[in-house]
Every structure is written in C-alpha cells, then in structure tokens.
C-alpha positions in Angstrom: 31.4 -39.8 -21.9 27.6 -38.9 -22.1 27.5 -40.0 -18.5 30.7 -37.4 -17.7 29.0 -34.9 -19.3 25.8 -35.3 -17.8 26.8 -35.5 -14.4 29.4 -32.5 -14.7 26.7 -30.7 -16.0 24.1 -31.1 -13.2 27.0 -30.1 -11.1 27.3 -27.3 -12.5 24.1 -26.0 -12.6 23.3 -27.1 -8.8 26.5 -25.0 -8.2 25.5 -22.1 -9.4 22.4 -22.2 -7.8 23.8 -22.5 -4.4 26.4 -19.8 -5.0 23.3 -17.7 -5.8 21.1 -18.8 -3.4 23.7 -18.6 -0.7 24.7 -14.8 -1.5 20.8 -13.9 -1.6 20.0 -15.8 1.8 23.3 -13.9 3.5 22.6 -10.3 2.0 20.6 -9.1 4.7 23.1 -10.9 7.3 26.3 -8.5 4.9 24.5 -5.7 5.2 23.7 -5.4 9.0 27.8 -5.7 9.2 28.0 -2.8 6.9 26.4 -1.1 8.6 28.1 -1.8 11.7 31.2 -1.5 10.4 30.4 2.0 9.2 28.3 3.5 12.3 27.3 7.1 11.5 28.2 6.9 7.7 24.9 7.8 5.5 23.1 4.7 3.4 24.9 5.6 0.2 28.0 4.9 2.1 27.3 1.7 3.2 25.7 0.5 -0.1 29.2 1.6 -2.0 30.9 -0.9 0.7 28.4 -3.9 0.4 30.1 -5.4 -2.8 34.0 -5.4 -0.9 32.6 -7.4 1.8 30.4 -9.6 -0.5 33.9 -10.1 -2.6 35.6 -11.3 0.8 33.3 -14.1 1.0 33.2 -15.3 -2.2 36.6 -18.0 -1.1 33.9 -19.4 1.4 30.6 -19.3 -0.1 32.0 -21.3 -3.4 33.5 -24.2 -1.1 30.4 -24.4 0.9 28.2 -23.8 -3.0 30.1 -26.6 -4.3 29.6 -29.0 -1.4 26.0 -28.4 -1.6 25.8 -29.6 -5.2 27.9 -32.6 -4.8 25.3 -34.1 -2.1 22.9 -32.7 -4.1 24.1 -34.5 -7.7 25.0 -37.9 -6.2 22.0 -37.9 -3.5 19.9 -37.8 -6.1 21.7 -40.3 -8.3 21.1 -42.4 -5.6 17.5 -41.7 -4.8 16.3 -42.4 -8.0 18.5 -45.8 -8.1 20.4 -44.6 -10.8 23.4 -45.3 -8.8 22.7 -48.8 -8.5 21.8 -49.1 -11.8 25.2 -47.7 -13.1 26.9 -50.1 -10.4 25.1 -53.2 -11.9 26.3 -52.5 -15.7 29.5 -52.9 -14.7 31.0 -49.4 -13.9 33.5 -48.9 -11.1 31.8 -46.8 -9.3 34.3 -44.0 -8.9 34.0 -43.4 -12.2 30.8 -41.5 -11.5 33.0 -39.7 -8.7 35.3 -37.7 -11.5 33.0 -35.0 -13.1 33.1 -33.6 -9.5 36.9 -33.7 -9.1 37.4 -32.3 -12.6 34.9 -29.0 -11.1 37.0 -29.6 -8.0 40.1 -28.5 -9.1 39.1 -26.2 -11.5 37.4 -24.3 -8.6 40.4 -25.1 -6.3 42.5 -23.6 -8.7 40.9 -20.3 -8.9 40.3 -20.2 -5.0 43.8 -20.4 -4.5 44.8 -17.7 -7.1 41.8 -15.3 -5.4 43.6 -16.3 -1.7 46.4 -15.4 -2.9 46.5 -12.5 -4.9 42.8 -11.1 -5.1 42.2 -11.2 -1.7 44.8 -8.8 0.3 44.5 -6.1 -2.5 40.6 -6.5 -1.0 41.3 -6.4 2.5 43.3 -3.5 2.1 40.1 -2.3 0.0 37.7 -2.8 2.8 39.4 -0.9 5.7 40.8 2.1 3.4 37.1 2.1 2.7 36.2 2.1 6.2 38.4 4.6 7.4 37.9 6.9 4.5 33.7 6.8 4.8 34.1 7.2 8.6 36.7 9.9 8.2 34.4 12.2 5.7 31.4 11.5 7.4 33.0 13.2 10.6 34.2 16.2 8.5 30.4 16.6 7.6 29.8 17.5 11.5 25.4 16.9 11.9 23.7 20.2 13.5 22.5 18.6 16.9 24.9 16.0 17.3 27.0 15.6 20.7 29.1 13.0 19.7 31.9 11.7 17.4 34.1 8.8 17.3 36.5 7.9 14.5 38.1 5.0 16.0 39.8 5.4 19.0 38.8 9.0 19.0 36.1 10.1 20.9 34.1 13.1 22.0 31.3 13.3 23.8 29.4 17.0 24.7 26.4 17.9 26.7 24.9 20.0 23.8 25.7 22.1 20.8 25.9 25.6 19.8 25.9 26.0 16.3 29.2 24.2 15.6 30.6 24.5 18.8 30.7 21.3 21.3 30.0 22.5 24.9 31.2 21.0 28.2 32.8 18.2 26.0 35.2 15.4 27.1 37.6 14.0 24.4 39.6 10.8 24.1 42.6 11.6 22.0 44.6 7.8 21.1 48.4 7.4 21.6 50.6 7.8 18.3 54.2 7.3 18.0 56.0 8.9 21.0 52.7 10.9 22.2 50.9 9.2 25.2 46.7 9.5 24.7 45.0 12.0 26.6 41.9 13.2 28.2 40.4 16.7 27.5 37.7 18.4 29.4 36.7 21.5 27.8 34.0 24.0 28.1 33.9 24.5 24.3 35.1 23.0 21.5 35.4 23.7 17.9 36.6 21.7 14.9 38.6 22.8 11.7 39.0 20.2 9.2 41.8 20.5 5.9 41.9 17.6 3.5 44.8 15.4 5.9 44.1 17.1 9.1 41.7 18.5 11.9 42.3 21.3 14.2 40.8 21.1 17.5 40.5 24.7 19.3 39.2 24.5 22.9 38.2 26.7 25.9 39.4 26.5 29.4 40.9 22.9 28.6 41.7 20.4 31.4 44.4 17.9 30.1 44.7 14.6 31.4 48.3 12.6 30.2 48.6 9.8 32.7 49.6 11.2 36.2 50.0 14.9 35.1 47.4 17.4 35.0 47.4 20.5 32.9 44.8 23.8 32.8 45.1 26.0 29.7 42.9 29.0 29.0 42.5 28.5 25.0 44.4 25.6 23.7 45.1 24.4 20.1 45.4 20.5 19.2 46.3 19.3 15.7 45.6 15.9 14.7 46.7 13.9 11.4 43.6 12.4 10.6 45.7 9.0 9.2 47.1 8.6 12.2 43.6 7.5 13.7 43.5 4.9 11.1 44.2 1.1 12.9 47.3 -0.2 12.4 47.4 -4.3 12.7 50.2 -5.4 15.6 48.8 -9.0 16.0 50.9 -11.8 14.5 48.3 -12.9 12.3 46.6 -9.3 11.6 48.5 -7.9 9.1 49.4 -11.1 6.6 45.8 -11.0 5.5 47.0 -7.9 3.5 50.7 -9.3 2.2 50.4 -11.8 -1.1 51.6 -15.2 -0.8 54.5 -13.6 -3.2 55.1 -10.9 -0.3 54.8 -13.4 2.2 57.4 -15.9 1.1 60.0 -13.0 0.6 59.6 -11.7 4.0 59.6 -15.5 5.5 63.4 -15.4 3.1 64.2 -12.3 4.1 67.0 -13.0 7.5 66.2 -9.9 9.2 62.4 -11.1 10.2 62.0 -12.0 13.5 60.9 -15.5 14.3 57.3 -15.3 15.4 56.8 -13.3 12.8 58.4 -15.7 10.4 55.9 -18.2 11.5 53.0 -16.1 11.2 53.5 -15.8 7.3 54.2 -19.6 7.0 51.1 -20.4 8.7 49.2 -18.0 6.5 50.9 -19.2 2.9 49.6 -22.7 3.8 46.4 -22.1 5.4 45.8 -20.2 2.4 46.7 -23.4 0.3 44.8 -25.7 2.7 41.2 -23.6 2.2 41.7 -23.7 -1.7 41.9 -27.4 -1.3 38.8 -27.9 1.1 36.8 -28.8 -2.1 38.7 -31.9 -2.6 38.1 -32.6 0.7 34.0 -31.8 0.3 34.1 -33.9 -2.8 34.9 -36.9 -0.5 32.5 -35.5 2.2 29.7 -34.8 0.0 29.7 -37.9 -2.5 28.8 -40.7 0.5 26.9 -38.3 2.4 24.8 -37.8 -0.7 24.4 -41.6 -1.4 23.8 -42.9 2.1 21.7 -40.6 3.3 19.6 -39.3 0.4 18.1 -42.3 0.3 15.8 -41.3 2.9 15.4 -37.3 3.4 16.9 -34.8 0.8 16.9 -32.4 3.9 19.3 -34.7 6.2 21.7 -35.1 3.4 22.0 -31.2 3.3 21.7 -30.5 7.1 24.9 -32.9 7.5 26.6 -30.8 4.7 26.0 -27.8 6.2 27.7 -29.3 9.4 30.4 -30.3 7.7 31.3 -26.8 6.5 30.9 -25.5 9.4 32.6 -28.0 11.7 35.6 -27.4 8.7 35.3 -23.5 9.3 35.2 -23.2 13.0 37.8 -26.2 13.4 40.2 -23.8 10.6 39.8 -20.5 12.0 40.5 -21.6 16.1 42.0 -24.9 16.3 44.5 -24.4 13.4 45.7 -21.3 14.4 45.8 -21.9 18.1 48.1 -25.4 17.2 50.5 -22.8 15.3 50.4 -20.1 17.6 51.5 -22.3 20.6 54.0 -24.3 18.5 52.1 -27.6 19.5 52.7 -28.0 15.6 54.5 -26.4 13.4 52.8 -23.2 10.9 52.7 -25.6 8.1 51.4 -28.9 9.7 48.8 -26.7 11.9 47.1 -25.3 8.8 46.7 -28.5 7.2 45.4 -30.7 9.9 41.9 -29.9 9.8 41.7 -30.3 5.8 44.4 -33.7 6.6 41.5 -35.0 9.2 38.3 -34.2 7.0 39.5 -35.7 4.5 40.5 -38.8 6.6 37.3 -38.8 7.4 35.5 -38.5 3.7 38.0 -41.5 2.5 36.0 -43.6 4.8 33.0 -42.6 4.2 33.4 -43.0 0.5 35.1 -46.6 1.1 31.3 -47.4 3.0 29.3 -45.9 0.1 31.1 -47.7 -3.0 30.9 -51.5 -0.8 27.3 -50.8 -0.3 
C-alpha cells in the first residue's frame, strides 16, 4: 500500500505540474488567437475572452499533462533501478502500473463529463463572445478609420468626414431569401440601435448578381444577428449540442441521415478522447521504462509524439473514415484510440519481459 500511495502521489504532483507548465508555455500561443479571433476589438476585450478559449483546451492539455507524468513517474522508477528492484522482491510488475490507472479513470471520468456537458455550453460561449465584442466594437465607429468588417460584412472607403464614409464600397452577405449585394456609394453614414444598423447612402450603385440599380439617397437596414455565422457543415454545429441533445436528435425519425451520422460520430468521438488516457497510460508506462534509462529528454520527446500523432490522426483520419462511410460514425471515432492502444499493449508486454 505505501508503494500505491507513493507512486499515486508522484503522479500526482508531476500532473499538476505539466498541466501548469503546459497552460503557461501556450499562453502566449492563446493569446495571439485571441487576438485574431477578435481583430479590431480593444485589449480589454480580448483579455475578457482569454479564459473561454483557455477552458476549451483544458480536455487536451490534461490528456497530454497526464501522459507527461506517467513517462515521467515510471522513467524515473526505472532510472534509478527502483523498477528492477521492485521486480526482484517478487512483485508482478503491473502492480506498479495501477496508481496510474486509478488517476486514469478518475481523470477520464471527468473528461468525459466536461466533453459532454461543459464543453458545448462553452463553445456556444466563445462565439456569442466573438460576435458580441466584434459587434460593439463596430458600433464604437474610430474617427479616421476607412474600414469595417463584422464577418461577412465589409466596407471599405477612401477617407472619412467626420462620421461619414466617402467613395465607400460595401459587401452586404446573403440572409434568408435576400441575395448579397455590392454598394458603391459616394457617402455613407451609419445609425446603430441596440439589434440593428441603419445604413443611409448617397448616389448608391447596387450590385445583386446580374442587375444593376442607381438610387439618389438610399436607405439599408440590417439586423445585426443576422451577420452572426451560422454552422451548415455536418460536423459544425454538434460541437454546440450535449451528448443528451445529440442522442435525442440521432432518436428522433425525422433527422435526415447524414445528419444522423454526424451526431453518432460526435457522441463517440467524444467518448473515445475521454478514454485517450487509458490509452497514454499504456503508451507512457514502457516508454518511460525503456527509454529513460538513457535520456530523460527522449522519453518526453517520444511522448510528445505520441500526443500528437493521437491528435492529428483523431481530428483528420477519424473523421474523414466517417465522413466517407469507409467505417461506420462509431467504429471511425474509435479506431485511432483502438490502434494506440494496440500499440501501448505491446509495448508494455516488451517492458514487463525485460
């Protein structure tokens, strides 16, 4: 038992430290796509949108954090001979291996509840965030600026007159039943109300596919939400369903089948990522043993490559197996996770002979 305890506790604290280290190394990296996300928005903006995309990555960090401290742990066990010395009193060696499964599924179990009901609620979060920021900071119109997109919506001017936008050009998107045009106006003036924005021009030219249409003094209205994004592809808008919501509309008769196999896919890729840390744990323990023994830094490198190998393999190859019905949504999702840890049982089978 002290053995348990002493291992899970090492764990633990190497762990933490990655999950710590990990955030502090990619802050820099989360706040140049803040910022990119939120072009134009001022810095107390993007600061108030740093900790929604920081909570998005928290399913991947703590896989990757707890991969790290399972090469780590062991490596070290095994660098100091501690392993062998364990082996030699008599101690099946996978003993050793079940502090790290018991962290294992603890921290599968709460990945899978934050994949499943914490993460669309912050997906949702992150571009209601988006649009709202962008939306405000183009009501606050800059004195000297000549041009403003919100989304599709573009304008572009040759200079400014107080609040007027001269010899402008302006993309307005599609919506609904109205084709997008484009506007070539001498001036242009904007007037915002809390849900919509009022576009008066002068000596307009309006472009709507083949037509072309003059007008003296024209008057556009525009509902702002209807320049938010809306999600069409087939796997765009399950990242903001629960795996509850999901399951009723895979039930539900009247969902069309591509559709159908877009939120199977997602229920079970879902499940597959929360159990990527069983599959590190069999990664991570040989790795740790067999290479440790000679550079602490080759032992992390290859752990490192797992994850990514695991991430890039998860977010293409899964999805493209789905999507093209070479599998089917539930086997695609689990084939990389099936593979790796394929993989990690042999591994583990080499380090416990040794």
């Amino acid at each position: 038992m002290k053995l348990f305890v002493s291992i899970l506790r090492e764990l633990t604290e190497a762990f933490l430290f990655a999950v710590v280290g990990l955030f502090v190394i990619a802050l820099p990296v989360i706040a140049v796509a803040a910022v990119a996300k939120l072009q134009g928005v001022n810095t107390l903006g993007v600061l108030r949108f740093l900790p929604l995309l920081i909570a998005g990555l928290i399913p991947y960090v703590l896989p990757l954090s707890f991969l790290l401290a399972v090469v780590s742990t062991y490596g070290r066990l095994a660098a100091d001979n501690e392993w062998t010395a364990i082996r030699m009193a008599g101690w099946n060696p996978l003993r050793m291996v079940l502090p790290g499964l018991v962290l294992g599924l603890g921290l599968a179990l709460g990945t899978d509840w934050m994949l499943e009901e914490f993460m669309p609620p912050i997906r949702r979060a992150q571009e209601g965030y988006r649009f709202q920021a962008i939306r405000e900071q183009f009501k606050e119109l800059k004195p000297g600026e000549t041009e403003l997109q919100l989304e599709k919506f573009f304008l572009s001017s040759a200079w400014r007159e107080g609040d007027d936008f001269l010899n402008a050009v302006l993309f307005v998107p599609e919506h609904g039943k109205e084709r997008a045009r484009w506007i070539l106006a001498e001036r242009v003036r904007f007037q915002f109300t809390e849900k919509e924005v009022f576009l008066f021009l002068q000596k307009a030219r309006i472009l709507v596919g083949p037509s072309d249409v003059r007008n003296e003094n024209p008057v556009f209205r525009i509902d702002l939400g209807q320049l938010q994004p809306e999600k069409e592809g087939s796997f765009g808008a399950t990242r903001h369903k629960t795996s509850a919501e999901l399951a009723q509309l895979v039930l539900d008769p009247k969902t069309p089948a591509p559709k159908k196999s877009a939120y199977v896919y997602e229920i079970h890729n879902r499940r597959a990522l929360s159990s990527t840390y069983l599959m590190f744990l069999l990664l991570g323990v040989p790795t740790g043993i067999l290479l440790r023994k000679g550079t602490q830094l080759g032992a992390l490198s290859a752990a490192v490559g797992y994850a990514l190998a695991f991430y890039l393999l998860s977010m293409r190859l899964s999805k493209e197996l789905s999507t093209s019905h070479v599998l089917p949504p539930a086997v695609g999702a689990w084939c990389v996770v099936g593979v790796g840890a394929l993989v990690g049982a042999y591994l583990m089978r080499r380090a416990v002979r040794r």
